[in-house]
C-alpha positions as CSV (number, residue, x, y, z in Angstrom):
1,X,-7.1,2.2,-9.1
2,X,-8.7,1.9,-12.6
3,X,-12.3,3.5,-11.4
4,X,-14.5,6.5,-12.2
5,X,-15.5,7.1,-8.5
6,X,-19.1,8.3,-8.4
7,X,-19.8,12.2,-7.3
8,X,-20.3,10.8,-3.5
9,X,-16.8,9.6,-3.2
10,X,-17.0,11.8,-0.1
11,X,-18.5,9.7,1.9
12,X,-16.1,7.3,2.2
13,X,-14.9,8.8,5.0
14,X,-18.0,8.1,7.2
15,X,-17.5,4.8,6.1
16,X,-14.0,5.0,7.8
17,X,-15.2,6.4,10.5
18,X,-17.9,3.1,11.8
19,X,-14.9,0.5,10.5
20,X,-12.7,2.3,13.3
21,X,-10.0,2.9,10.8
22,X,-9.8,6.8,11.5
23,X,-7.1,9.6,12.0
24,X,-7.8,8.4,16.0
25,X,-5.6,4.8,15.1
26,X,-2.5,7.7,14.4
27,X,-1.9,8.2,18.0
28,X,0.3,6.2,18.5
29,X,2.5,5.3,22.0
30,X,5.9,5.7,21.5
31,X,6.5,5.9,17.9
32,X,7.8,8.3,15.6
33,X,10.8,8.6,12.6
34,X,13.2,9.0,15.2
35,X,12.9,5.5,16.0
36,X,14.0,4.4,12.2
37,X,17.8,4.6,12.5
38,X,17.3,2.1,15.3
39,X,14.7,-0.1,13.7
40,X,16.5,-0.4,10.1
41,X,18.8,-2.8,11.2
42,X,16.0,-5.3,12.3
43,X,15.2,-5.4,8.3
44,X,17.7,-8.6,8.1
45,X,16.3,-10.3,11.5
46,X,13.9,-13.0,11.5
47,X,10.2,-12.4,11.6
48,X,8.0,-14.8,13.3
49,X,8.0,-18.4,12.3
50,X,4.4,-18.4,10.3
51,X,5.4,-15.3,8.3
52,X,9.1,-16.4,7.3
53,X,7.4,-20.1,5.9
54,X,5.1,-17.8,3.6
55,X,8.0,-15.5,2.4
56,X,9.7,-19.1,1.4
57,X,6.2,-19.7,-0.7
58,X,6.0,-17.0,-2.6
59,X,7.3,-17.0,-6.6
60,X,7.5,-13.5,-8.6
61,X,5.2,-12.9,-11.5
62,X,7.1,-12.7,-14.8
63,X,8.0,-9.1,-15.8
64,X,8.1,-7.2,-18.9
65,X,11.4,-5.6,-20.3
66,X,11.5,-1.4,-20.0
67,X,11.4,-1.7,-23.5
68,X,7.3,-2.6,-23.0
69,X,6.4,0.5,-20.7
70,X,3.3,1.8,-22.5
71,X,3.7,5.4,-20.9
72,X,-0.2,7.0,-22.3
73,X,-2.7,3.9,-21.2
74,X,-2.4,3.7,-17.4
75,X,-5.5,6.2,-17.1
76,X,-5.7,8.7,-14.3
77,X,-9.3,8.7,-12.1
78,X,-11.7,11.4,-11.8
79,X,-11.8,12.4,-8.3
80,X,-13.8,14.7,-6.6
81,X,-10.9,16.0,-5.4
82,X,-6.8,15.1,-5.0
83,X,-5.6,15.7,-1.7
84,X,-2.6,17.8,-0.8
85,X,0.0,16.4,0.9
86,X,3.1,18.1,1.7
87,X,6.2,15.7,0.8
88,X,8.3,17.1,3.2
89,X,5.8,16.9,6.4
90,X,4.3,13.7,5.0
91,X,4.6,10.9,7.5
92,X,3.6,6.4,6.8
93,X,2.0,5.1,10.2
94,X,2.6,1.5,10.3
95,X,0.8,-0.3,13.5
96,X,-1.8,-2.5,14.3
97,X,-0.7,-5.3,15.8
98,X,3.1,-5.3,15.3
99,X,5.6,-5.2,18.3
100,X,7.3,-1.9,16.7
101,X,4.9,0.4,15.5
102,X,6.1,3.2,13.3
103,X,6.0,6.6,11.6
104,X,8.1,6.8,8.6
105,X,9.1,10.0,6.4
106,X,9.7,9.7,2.7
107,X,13.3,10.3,3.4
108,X,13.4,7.1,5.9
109,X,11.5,5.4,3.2
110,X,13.8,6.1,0.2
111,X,16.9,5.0,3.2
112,X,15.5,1.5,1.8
113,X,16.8,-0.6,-0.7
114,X,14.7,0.7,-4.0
115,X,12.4,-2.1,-5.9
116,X,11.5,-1.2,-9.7
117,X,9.6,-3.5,-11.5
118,X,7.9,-3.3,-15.4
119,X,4.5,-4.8,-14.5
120,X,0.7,-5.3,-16.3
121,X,-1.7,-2.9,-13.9
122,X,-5.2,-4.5,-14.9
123,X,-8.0,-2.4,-13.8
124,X,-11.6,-4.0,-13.6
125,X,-13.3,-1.9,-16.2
126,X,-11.1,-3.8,-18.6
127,X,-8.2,-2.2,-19.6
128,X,-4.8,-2.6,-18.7
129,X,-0.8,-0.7,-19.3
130,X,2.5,-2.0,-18.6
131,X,4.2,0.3,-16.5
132,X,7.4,0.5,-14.4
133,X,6.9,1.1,-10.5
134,X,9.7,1.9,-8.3
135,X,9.8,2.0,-4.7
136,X,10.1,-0.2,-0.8
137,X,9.1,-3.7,-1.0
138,X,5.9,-3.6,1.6
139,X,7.5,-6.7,3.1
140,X,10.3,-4.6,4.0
141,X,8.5,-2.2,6.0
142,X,6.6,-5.3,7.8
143,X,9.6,-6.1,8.7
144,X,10.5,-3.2,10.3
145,X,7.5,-3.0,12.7
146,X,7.8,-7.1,13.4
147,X,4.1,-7.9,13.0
148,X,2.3,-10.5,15.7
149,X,2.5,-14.1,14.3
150,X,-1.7,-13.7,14.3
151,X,-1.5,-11.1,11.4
152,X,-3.5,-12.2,8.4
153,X,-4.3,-8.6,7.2
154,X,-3.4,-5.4,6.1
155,X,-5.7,-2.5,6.2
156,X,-4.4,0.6,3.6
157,X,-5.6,4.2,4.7
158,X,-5.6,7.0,1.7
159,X,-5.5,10.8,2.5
160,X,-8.5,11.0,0.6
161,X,-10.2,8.6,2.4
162,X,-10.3,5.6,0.4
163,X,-9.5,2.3,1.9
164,X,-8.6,-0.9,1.4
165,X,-7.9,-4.3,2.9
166,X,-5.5,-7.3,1.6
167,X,-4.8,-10.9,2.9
168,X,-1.0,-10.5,4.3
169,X,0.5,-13.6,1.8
170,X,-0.3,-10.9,-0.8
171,X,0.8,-7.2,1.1
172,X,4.0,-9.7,1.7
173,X,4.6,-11.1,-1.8
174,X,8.3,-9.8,-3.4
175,X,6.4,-7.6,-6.2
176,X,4.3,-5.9,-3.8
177,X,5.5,-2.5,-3.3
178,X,4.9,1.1,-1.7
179,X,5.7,3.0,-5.2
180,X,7.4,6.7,-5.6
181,X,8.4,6.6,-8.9
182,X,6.8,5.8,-11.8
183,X,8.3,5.0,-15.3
184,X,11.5,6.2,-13.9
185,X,10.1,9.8,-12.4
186,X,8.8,10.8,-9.1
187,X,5.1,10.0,-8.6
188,X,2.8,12.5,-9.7
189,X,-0.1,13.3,-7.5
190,X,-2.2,12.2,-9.9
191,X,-1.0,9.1,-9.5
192,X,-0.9,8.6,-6.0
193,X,2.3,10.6,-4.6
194,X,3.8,10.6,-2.6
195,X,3.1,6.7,-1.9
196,X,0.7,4.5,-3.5
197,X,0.5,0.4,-3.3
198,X,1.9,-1.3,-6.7
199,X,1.5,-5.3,-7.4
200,X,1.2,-7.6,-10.5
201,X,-1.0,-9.9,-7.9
202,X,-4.2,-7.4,-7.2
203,X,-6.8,-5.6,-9.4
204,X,-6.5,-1.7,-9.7
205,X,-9.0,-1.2,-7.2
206,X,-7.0,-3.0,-4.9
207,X,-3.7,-0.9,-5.3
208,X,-4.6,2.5,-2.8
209,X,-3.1,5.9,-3.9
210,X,-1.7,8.4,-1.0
211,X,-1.5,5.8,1.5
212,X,-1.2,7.2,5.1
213,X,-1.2,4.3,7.1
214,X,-0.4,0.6,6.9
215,X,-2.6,-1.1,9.7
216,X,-1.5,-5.3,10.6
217,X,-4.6,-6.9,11.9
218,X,-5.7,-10.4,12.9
219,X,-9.3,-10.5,11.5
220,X,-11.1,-8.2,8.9
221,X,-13.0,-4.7,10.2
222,X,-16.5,-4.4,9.4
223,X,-15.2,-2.3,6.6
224,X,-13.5,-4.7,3.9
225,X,-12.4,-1.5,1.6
226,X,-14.4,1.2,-0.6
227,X,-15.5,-0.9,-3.3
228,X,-15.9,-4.1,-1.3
229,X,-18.2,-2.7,0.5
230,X,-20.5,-1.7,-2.4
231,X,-20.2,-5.4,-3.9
232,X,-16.8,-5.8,-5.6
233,X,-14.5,-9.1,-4.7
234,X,-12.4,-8.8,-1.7
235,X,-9.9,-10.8,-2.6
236,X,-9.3,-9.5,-6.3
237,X,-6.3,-11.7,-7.4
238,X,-4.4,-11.8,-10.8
């Protein structure tokens, strides 16, 4: 995310806790991966009206050939700590208000059609690195979990704690991806494995590591996102 994160990073998480973005939001009625062999299909289905005109909107940022990757400059944060998170018991919550809502292992995950792009990641302190992301368009997984036609948001949960919060033209645009590879490898932890936002549209801030849940909302939570929240733009477009 292109930040040194101060030694009291750790209280992020009662920051999560007053937005009402918590662990409690993973309860969820009636979902669970056993639901994805059914749900897949709806991929190629319409999605409400308002949604489908802004897919139609959207153009792709130019690219960069593989040729460009510049493997040693995308720099790796200092966190107080990485979390551990088990691959193989590793689950994506997707709700809020969808119709579907959803629990997705990687396995389901990597079912979907795989995305790689050779993108500049430009972090706020200044520096930048073109790099190759690979991975599920998020648009794809919206899809899956048929959002309300009052969705304007998307709320990103981290296993560390960290969150963040984008406008929904932007969580939908066609470069916009939940990454697991990097530079034609598996994520590292490091780097945000096993699933970490990607986009050429959004500041490194904006692009969460070890994302855990994918939340649709209708209006913004007191909590905007970690930095926001301390006085960084909300909106952080490239």
């Amino acid at each position: 995310m292109g930040l040194i994160l101060p030694k009291h990073f750790l209280s992020r998480r009662q920051l999560l806790q007053l937005s009402g973005f918590s662990g409690a939001n993973l309860f969820l009625g009636g979902c669970g991966s056993s639901l994805f062999s059914d749900t897949v299909g709806q991929l190629v289905e319409p999605l409400n009206q308002r949604i489908e005109e802004l897919l139609l909107t959207q153009k792709p940022v130019p690219e960069y050939p593989v040729s460009a990757i510049e493997p040693d400059k995308l720099l790796i944060n200092t966190f107080d700590f990485a979390p551990e998170i088990d691959p193989t018991t590793f689950r994506l919550t997707i709700d809020g208000e969808v119709s579907r809502p959803l629990q997705l292992s990687m396995t389901d995950i990597q079912k979907l059609p795989l995305t790689s792009m050779v993108i500049r990641h430009v972090c706020v302190e200044g520096w930048a690195a073109i790099v190759q992301w690979g991975g599920v368009r998020l648009r794809d997984l919206v899809a899956l979990v048929q959002p309300k036609s009052n969705v304007r948001y998307a709320y990103f949960k981290s296993a560390d704690g960290y969150y963040e919060s984008w406008d929904i033209a932007s969580a939908l645009h066609p470069q916009t991806l939940m990454a697991y590879k990097k530079n034609g490898q598996p994520l590292s932890v490091d780097y945000g494995a096993p699933l970490r936002l990607a986009s050429p549209v959004k500041l490194g801030y904006k692009q969460s590591k070890w994302v855990t849940q994918i939340k649709l909302v209708s209006t913004l939570l007191p909590a905007k996102g970690y930095w926001e929240d301390q006085g960084y733009e909300w909106f952080a477009g490239l």
